[in-house]
N, C-alpha and C positions, 0 to 999 in steps of 0.2 A: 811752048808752055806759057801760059798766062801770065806767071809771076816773073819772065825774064825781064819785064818793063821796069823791072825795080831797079836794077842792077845788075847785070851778066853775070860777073864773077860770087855777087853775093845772094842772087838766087840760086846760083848751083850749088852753091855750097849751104845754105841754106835746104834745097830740095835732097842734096845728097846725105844730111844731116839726117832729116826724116826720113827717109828710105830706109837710112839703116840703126833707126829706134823707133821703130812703128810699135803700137799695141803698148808695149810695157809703160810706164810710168816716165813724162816728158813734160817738163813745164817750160811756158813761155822764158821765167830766169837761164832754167838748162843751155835750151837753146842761145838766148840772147850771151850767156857767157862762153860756148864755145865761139858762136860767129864772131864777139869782139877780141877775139884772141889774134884774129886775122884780118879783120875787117873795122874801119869806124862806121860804128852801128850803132843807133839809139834805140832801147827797146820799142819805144812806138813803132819803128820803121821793121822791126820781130815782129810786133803784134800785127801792121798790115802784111806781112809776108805771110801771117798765119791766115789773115783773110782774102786774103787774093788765093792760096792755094785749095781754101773750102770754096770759095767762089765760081773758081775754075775747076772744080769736081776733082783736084788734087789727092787733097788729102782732108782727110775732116778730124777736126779737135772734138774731143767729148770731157766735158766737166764732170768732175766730182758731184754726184748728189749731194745736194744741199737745201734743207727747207727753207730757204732765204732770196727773197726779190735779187740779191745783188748776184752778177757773175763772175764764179771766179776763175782762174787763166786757164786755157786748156791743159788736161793737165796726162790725157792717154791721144794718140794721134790713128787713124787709121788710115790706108792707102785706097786709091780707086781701082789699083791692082798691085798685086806682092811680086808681079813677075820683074817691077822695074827695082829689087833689091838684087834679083838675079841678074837681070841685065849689069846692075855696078857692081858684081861679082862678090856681091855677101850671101853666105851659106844661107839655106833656110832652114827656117824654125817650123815644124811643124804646125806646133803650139799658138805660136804668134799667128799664121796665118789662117789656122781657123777662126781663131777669137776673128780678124781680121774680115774674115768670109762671113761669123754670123752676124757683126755690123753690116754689110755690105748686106745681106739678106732683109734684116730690117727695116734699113732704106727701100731696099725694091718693093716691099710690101704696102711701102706707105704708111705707115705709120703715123697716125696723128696726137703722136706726144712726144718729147723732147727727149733724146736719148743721153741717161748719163751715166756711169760706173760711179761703187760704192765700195766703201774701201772702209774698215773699222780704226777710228780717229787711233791716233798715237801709239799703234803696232807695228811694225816691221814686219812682224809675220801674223797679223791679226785677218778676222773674216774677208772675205770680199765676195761681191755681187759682179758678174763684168758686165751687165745691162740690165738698167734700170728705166725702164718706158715711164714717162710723167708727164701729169696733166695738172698745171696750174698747182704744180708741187705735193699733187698726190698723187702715190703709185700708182700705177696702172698695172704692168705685171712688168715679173723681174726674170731674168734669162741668167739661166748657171752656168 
């Protein structure tokens, strides 16, 4: 794997971390505060773990729609496959791994707009969209 250049121990645990919180709701803080429970880690060196593992066709982050130039952290994660949560002996989700599948479908399509999940601001249990296809911040179409 790609991202083991970073560190051995702190890509695996790193890559073990997303494996087994794919799809639901995952931000760059999340992560960066369980790996520094174990590890000296500065969030920078999270934030390239998150790129070196989109790079290397790992796992891909998707942002919160937001009508805004600025990006903000990944904040849902998906896998290039759900079989390697099986392999580190986490149950599956059914749930998780479709959301998980119609990401990965998207991608194969090609798509040429930005893919991001929409979440209604300051709910708990508020709307949600889980793909929002955008083009220079306007919808293109939205997947339920």
């Amino acid at each position: 794997m790609v991202i083991r250049d970073l560190g051995g121990d702190l890509a695996e645990s790193f890559a073990s971390y997303i494996v087994a919180n794919y799809a639901p709701y995952l931000s760059l803080n999340r992560v960066y505060n369980y790996l520094r429970s174990s590890h000296r880690v500065g969030k920078e060196r999270v934030a390239e773990l998150f790129n070196r593992a989109r790079e290397s066709h790992f796992a891909f982050p998707v942002e919160l729609f937001e009508r805004s130039e600025e990006e903000g952290e990944p904040q849902k994660v998906y896998l290039i496959d759900t079989d390697y949560a099986a392999a580190l002996g986490y149950q599956l989700s059914i749930s998780r791994a479709m959301e998980n599948c119609v990401y990965l479908e998207l991608m194969r399509r090609g798509w040429e707009c930005r893919v991001f999940y929409w979440k209604e601001y300051g709910k708990a249990q508020g709307a949600e969209v889980d793909f929002v296809l955008a083009r220079d911040f306007r919808v293109e179409e939205i997947v339920h």
